[in-house]
VOROGU-445200 format. One record per residue: residue number from 1; chain; y negated, x, z negated of N, C-alpha, C, O in turn. Coordinates in pm, whole numbers, padded with zeros to 5 digits. Atoms other than C-alpha are relative to their C-alpha. Example, Ala and Ser with C-alpha at 12.3 -4.5 7.8 and 13.67 -1.06 7.14 Angstrom:
VOROGU-445200
<r num="1" chaine="A" n_Y="00119" n_X="00089" n_Z="00000" ca_Y="00450" ca_X="01230" ca_Z="-00780" c_Y="-00120" c_X="00090" c_Z="00000" o_Y="-00118" o_X="00194" o_Z="-00066"/>
<r num="2" chaine="A" n_Y="00119" n_X="-00082" n_Z="00006" ca_Y="00106" ca_X="01367" ca_Z="-00714" c_Y="-00109" c_X="-00077" c_Z="-00073" o_Y="-00220" o_X="-00026" o_Z="-00090"/>
***
This chain:
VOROGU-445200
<r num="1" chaine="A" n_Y="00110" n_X="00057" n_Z="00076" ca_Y="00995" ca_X="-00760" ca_Z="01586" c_Y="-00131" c_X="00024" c_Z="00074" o_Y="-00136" o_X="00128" o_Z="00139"/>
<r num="2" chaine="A" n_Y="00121" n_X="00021" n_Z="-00032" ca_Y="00656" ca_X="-00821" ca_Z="01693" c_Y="-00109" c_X="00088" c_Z="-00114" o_Y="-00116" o_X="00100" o_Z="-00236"/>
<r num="3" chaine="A" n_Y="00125" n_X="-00089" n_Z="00076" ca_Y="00342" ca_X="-00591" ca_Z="01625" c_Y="-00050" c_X="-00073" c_Z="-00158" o_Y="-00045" o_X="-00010" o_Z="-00264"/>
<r num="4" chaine="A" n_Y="-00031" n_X="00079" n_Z="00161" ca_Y="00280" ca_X="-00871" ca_Z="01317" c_Y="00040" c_X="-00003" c_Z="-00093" o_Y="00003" o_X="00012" o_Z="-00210"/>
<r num="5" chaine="A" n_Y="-00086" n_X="-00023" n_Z="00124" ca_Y="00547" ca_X="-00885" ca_Z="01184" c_Y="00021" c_X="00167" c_Z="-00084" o_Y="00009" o_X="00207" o_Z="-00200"/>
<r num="6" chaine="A" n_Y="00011" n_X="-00125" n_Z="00047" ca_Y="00585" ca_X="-00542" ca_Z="01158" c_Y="-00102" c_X="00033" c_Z="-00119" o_Y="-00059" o_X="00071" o_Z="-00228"/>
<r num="7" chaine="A" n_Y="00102" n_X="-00018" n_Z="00037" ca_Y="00249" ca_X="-00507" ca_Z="01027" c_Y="-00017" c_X="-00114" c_Z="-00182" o_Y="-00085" o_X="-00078" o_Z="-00278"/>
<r num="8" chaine="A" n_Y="-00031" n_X="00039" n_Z="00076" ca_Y="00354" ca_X="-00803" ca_Z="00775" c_Y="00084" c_X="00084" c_Z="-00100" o_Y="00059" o_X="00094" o_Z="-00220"/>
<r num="9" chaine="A" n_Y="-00085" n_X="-00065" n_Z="00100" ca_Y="00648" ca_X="-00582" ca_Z="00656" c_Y="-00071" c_X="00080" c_Z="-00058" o_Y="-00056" o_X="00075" o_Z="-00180"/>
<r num="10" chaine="A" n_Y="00011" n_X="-00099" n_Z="00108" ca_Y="00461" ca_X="-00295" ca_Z="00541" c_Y="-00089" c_X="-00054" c_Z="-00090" o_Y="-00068" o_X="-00028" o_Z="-00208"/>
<r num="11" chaine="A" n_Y="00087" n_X="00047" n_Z="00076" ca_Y="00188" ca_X="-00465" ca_Z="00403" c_Y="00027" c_X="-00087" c_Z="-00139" o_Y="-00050" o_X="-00115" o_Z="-00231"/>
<r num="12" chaine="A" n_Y="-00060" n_X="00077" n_Z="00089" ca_Y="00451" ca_X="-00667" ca_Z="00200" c_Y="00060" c_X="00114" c_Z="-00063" o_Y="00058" o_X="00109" o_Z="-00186"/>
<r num="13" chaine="A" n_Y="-00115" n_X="-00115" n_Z="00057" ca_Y="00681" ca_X="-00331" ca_Z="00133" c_Y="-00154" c_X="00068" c_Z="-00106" o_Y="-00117" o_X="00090" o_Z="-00222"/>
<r num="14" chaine="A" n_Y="00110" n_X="-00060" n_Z="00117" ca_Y="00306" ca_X="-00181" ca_Z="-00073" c_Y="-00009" c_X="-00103" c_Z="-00074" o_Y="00011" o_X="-00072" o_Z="-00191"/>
<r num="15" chaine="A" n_Y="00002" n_X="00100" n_Z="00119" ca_Y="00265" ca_X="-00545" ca_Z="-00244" c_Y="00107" c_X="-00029" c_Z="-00072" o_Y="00097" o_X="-00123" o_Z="-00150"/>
<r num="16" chaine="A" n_Y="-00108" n_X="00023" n_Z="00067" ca_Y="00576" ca_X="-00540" ca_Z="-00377" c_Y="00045" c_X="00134" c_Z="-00084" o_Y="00097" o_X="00133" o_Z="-00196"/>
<r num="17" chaine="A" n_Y="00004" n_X="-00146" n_Z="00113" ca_Y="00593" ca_X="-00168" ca_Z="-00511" c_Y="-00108" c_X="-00020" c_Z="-00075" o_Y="-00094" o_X="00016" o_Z="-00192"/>
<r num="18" chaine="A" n_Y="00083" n_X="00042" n_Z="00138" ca_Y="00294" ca_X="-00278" ca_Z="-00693" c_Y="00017" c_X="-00080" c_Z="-00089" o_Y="-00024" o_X="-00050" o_Z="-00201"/>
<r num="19" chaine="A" n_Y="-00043" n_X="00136" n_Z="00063" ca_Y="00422" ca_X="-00624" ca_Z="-00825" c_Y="00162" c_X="00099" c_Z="-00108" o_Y="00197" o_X="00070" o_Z="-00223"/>
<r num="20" chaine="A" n_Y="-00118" n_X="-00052" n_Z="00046" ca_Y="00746" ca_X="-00395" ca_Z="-00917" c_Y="-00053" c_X="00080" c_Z="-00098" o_Y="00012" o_X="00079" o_Z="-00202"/>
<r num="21" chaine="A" n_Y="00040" n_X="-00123" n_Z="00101" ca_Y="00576" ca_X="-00138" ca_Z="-01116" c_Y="-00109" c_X="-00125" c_Z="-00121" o_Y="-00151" o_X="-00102" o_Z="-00234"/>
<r num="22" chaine="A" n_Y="00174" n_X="00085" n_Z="00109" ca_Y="00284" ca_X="-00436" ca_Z="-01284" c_Y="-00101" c_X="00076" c_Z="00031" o_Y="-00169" o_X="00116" o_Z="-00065"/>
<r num="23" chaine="A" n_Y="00109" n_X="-00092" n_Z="-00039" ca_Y="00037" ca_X="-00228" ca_Z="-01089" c_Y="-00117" c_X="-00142" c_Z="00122" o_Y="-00075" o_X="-00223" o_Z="00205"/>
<r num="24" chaine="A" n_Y="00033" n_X="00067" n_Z="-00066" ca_Y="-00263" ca_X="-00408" ca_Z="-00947" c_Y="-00106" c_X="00038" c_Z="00075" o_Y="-00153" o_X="00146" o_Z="00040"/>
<r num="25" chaine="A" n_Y="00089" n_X="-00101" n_Z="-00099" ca_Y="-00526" ca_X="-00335" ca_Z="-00658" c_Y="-00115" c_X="00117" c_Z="-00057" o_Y="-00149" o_X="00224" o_Z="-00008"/>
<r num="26" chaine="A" n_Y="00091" n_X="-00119" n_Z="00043" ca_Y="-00780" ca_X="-00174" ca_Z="-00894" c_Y="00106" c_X="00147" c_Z="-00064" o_Y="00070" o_X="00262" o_Z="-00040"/>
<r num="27" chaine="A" n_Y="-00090" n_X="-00111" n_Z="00064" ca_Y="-00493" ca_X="00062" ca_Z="-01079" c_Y="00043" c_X="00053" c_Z="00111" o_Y="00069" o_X="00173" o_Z="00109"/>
<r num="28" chaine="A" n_Y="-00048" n_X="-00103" n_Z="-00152" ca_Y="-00387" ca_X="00156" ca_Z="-00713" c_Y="-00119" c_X="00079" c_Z="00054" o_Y="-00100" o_X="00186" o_Z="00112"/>
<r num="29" chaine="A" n_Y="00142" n_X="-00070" n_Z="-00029" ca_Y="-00779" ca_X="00252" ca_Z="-00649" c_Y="-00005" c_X="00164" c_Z="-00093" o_Y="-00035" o_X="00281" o_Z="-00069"/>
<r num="30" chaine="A" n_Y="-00035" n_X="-00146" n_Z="00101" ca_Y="-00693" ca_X="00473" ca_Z="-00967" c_Y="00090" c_X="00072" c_Z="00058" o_Y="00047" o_X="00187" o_Z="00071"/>
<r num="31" chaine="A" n_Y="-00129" n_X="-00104" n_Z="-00041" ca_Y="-00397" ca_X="00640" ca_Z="-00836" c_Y="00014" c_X="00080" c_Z="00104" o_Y="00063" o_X="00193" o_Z="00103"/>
<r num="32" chaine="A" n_Y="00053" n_X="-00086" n_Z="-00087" ca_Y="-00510" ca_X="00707" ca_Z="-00491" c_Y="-00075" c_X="00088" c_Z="-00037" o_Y="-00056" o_X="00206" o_Z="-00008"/>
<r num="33" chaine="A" n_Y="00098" n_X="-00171" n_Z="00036" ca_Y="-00811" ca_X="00913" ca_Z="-00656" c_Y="00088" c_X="00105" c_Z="-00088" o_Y="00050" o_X="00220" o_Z="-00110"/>
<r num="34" chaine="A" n_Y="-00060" n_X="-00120" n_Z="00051" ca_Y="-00594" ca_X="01108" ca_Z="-00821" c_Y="00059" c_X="00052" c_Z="00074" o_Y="00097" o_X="00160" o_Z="00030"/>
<r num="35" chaine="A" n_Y="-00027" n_X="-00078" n_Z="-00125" ca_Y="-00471" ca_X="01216" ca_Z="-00514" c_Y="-00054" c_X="00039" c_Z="00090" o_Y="-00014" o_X="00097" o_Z="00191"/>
<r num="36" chaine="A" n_Y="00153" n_X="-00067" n_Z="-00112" ca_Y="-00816" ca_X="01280" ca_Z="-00359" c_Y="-00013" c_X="-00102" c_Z="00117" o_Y="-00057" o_X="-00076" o_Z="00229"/>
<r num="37" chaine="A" n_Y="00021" n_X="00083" n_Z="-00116" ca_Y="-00801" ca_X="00964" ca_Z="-00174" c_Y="-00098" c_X="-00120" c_Z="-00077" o_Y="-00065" o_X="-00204" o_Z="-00162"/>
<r num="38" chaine="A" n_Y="00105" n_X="00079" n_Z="-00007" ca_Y="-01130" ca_X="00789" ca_Z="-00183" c_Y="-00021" c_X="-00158" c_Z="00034" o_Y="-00063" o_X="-00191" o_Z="00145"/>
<r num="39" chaine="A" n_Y="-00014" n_X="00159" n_Z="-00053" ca_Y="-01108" ca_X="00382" ca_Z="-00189" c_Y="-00063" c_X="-00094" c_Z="-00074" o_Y="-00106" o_X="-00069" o_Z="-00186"/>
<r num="40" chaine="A" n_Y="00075" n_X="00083" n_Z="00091" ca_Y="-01256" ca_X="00090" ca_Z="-00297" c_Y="00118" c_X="-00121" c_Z="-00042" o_Y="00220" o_X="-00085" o_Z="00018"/>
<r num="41" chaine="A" n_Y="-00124" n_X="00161" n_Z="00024" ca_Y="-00997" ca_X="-00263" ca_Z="-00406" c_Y="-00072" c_X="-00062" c_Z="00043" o_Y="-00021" o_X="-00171" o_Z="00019"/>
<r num="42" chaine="A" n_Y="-00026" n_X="00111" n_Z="-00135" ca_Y="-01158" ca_X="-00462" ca_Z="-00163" c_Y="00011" c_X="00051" c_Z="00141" o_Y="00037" o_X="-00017" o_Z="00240"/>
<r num="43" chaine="A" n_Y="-00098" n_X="-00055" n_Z="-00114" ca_Y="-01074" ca_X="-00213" ca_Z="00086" c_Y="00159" c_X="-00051" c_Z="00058" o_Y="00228" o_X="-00091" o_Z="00152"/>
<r num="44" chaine="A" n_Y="-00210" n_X="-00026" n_Z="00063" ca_Y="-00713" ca_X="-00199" ca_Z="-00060" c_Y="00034" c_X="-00141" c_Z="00045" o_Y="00136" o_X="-00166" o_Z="00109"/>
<r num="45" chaine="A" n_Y="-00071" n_X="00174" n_Z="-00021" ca_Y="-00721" ca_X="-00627" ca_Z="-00040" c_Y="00000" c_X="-00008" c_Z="00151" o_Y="00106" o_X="-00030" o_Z="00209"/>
<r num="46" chaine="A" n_Y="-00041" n_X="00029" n_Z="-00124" ca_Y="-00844" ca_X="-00640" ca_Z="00331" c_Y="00088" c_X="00115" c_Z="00097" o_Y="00139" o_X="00074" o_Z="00201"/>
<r num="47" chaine="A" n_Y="-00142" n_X="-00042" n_Z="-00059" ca_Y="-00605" ca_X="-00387" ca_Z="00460" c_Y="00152" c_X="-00046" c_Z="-00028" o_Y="00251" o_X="-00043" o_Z="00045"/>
<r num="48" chaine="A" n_Y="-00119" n_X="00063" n_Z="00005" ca_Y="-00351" ca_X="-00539" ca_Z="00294" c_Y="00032" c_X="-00115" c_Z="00076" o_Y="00124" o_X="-00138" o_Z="00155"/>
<r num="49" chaine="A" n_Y="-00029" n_X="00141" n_Z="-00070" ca_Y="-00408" ca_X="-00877" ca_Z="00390" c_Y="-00014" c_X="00022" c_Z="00131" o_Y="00073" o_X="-00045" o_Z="00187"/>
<r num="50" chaine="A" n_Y="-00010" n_X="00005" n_Z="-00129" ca_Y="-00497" ca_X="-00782" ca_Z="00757" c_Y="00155" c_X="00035" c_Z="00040" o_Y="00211" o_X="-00023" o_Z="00133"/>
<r num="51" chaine="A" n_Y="-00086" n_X="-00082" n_Z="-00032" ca_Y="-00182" ca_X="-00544" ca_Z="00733" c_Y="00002" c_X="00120" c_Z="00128" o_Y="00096" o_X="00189" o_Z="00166"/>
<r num="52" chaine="A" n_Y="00020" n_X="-00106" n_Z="-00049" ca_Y="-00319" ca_X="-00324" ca_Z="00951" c_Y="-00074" c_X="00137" c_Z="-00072" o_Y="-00192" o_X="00139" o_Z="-00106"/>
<r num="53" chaine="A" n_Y="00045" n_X="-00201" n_Z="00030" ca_Y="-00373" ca_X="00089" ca_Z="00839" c_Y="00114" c_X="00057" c_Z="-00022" o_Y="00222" o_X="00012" o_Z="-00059"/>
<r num="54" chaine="A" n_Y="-00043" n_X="-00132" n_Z="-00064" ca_Y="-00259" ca_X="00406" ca_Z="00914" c_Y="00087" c_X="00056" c_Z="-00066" o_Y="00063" o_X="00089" o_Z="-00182"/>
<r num="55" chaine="A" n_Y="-00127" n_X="-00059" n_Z="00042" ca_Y="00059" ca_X="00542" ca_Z="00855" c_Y="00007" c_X="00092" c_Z="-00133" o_Y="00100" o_X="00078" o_Z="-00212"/>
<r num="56" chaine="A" n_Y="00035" n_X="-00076" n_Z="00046" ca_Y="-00095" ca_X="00826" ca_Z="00650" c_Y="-00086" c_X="-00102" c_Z="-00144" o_Y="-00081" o_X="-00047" o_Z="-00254"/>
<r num="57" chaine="A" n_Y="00023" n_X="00041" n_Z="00128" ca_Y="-00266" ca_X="00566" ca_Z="00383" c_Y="00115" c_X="-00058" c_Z="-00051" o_Y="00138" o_X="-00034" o_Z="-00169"/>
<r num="58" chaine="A" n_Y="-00141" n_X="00044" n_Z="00030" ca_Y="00084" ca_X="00379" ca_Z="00373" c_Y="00114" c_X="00108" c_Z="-00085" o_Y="00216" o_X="00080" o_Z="-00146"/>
<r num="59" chaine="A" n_Y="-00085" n_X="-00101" n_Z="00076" ca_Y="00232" ca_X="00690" ca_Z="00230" c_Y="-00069" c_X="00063" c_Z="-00103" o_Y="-00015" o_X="00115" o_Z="-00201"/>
<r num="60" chaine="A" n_Y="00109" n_X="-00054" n_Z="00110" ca_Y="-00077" ca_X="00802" ca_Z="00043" c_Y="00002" c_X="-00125" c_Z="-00131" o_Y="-00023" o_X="-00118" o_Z="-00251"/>
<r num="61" chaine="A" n_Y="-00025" n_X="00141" n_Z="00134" ca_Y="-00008" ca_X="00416" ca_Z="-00128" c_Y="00131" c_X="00047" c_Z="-00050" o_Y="00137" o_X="00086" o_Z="-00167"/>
<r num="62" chaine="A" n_Y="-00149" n_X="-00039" n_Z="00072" ca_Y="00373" ca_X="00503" ca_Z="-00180" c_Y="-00035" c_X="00116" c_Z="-00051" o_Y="00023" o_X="00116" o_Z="-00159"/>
<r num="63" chaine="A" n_Y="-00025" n_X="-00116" n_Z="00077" ca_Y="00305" ca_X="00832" ca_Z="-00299" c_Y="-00093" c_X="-00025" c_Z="-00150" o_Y="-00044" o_X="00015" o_Z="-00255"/>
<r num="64" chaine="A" n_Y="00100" n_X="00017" n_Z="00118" ca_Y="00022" ca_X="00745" ca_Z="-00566" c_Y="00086" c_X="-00069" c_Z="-00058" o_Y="00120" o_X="00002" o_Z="-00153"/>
<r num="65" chaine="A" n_Y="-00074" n_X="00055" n_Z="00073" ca_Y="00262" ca_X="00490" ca_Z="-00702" c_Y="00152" c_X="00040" c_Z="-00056" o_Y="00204" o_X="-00012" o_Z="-00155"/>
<r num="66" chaine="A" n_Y="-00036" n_X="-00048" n_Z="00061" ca_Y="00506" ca_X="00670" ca_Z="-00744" c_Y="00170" c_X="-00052" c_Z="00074" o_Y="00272" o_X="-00028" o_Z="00009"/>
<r num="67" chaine="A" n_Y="-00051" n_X="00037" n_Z="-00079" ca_Y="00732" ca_X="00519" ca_Z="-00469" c_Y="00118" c_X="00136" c_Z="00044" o_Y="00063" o_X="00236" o_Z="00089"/>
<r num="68" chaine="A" n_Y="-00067" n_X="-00091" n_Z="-00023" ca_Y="01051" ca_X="00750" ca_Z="-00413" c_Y="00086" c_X="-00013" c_Z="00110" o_Y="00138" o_X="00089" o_Z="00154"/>
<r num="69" chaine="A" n_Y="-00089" n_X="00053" n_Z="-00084" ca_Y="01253" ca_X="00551" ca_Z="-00155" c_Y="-00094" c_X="-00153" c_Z="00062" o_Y="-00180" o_X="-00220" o_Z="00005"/>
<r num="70" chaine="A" n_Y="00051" n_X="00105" n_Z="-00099" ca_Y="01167" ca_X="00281" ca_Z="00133" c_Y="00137" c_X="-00044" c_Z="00045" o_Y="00233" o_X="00011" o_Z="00100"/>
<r num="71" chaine="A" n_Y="-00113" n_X="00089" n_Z="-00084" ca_Y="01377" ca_X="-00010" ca_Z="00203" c_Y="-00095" c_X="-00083" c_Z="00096" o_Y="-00199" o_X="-00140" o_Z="00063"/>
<r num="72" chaine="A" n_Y="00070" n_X="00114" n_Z="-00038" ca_Y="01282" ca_X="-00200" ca_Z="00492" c_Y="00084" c_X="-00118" c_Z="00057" o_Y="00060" o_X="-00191" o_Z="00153"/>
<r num="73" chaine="A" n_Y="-00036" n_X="00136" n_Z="-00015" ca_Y="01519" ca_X="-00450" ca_Z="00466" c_Y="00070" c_X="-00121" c_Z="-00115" o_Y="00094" o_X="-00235" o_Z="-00077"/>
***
């Protein structure tokens, strides 16, 4: 896979643990601060939609939601 796509998958693997739970970019703004992570939801939209950020917010998103397992396929 290509840097893209890649970058498509995860960005799709966080929009879809949100769509799965009925969670939406501002309730994920909530959930990060409760984990001491500081964000805004139009942050949250253009990282998503670029699909580029850092390994460490990608797990700081799965963990706020509540995310227990990763499929990536």
């Amino acid at each position: 896979m290509t840097k893209t796509e890649w970058e498509q998958l995860l960005s799709g693997l966080v929009k879809a643990e949100l769509k799965l739970r009925g969670l939406s970019y501002a309730d994920l703004v909530q959930k990060l601060a409760a984990i001491g992570v500081d964000e805004k939801e139009v942050n949250i939209a253009n990282k998503l939609a670029r699909g580029s950020f850092t390994a460490v917010w990608f797990a700081q998103c799965l963990q706020a939601i509540g995310s227990q397992r990763l499929k990536l396929d």
